[in-house]
C-alpha positions, 0 to 999 in steps of 0.5 A: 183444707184438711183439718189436720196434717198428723196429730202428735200427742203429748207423753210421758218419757220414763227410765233414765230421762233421756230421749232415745237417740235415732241412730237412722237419722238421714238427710231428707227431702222435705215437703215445704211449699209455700204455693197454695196449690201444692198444699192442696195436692198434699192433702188430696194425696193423705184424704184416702189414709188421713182419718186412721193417722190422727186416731193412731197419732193421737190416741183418739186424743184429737176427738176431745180437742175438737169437741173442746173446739166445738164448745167454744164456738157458741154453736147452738140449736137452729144456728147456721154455722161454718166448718172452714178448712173441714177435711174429713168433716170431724168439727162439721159433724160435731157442729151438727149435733149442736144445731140440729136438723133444724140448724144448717152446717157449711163444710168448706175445704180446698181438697176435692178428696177430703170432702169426698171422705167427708161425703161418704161419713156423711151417708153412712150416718142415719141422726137427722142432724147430719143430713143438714151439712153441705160441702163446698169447694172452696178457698178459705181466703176468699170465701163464697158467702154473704157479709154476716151470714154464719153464727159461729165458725169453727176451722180445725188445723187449718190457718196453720196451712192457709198461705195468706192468714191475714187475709183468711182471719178478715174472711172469717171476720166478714162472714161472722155475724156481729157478737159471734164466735169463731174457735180455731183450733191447732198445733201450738207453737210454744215458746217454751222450748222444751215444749217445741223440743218434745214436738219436734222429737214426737214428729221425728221419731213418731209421726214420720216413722208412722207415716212412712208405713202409709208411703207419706213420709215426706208429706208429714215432714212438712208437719214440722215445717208448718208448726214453725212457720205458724204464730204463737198464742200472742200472735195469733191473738194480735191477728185476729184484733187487726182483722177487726175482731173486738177480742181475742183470746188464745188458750194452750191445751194438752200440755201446751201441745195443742192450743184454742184461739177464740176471737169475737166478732 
């Protein structure tokens, strides 16, 4: 599954106060599928201009995120770890400079296209800590690996898009070794409201007239959708103790835009 669908970043109104007002604002046709495979057909569909959105949506923002993501997984040196949801391949790389040539990273995604971009950074790059990266194929719900395989796993904007969260986070549970981390990092879905006020406004009025350039503006309409149909820190913290994880903490970052769940297995 793709890492992200669209970053939106956090900034600073001047002048008057007032958000400026779209006079254009039109009824439209949103992408809000619940079937998991017409997810997947979205995400194959923004792979090929998916890299170039999230460094201009974000500023670059997303790269210091992902890293933040990275750090709290607890990745280190000759660690067999997991990317769930990789996409481009971005926390998988990061996770790579971590474990090293001596580690082993898995990248697992949904999307045939994603990791054919992902594929492709990947052979353009020469450090021997990236040849160590796999990618597969594959369902975030029903994962192809062994009970307790992997010393960290890392899934960046991910179980935001996943159609069955119950049953990804026991996956990720059940493939996580005793005492192990996993770092999900994503959208926060705040409850203060100005907070989602400023979100939804940024995905109206920045990301889908972004996005409209590329010819995916329905695709990113469904951004919004997704982030309210997501969990709170709360929830999310609550998710990851019944999936039978002994603590979970959920952290709120760029302004509470963003935010980090980190659970132990």
């Amino acid at each position: 599954m793709a890492a992200l669908l669209g970053i939106v970043f956090p900034v600073a109104i001047t002048g008057t106060g007032q958000l400026p007002v779209n006079s254009r604002c039109r009824p439209r046709t949103v992408v809000r599928s619940s079937n998991s495979n017409d997810r997947q057909t979205l995400f194959n569909r923004i792979a090929p201009v998916y890299d170039n959105l999230n460094d201009l949506l974000s500023l670059g923002q997303h790269r210091i995120w992902k890293n933040m993501a990275v750090s709290w997984s607890g990745a280190k040196t000759g660690d067999y770890v997991l990317d769930l949801c990789c996409g481009s391949g971005d926390l998988a790389f990061l996770l790579s400079e971590r474990v090293g040539s001596i580690g082993k990273v898995m990248g697992l995604d949904f999307s045939c296209e994603q990791l054919a971009v992902a594929s492709s950074r990947q052979n353009l790059r020469a450090r021997s800590c990236y040849k160590c990266i796999e990618w597969i194929e594959g369902d975030a719900t029903d994962l192809p690996f062994d009970d307790c395989k992997f010393d960290a796993i890392t899934m960046g904007y991910g179980l935001r898009n996943v159609v069955d969260r119950h049953r990804a986070m026991r996956e990720m549970y059940r493939v996580l070794k005793p005492g192990s981390r996993v770092s999900i990092l994503d959208f926060n879905k705040s409850n203060q409201s100005v907070t989602a006020f400023m979100q939804d406004w940024m995905i109206d009025n920045v990301v889908v007239p972004v996005a409209t350039v590329y010819g995916l503006a329905k695709e990113y309409e469904y951004l919004k959708y997704s982030i309210n149909g997501y969990l709170t820190g709360e929830e999310l913290e609550t998710l990851a103790l019944e999936a039978g994880f002994s603590s979970a903490r959920h952290y709120e970052i760029s302004g509470g835009f963003m935010g980090n769940l980190v659970a132990v297995r």
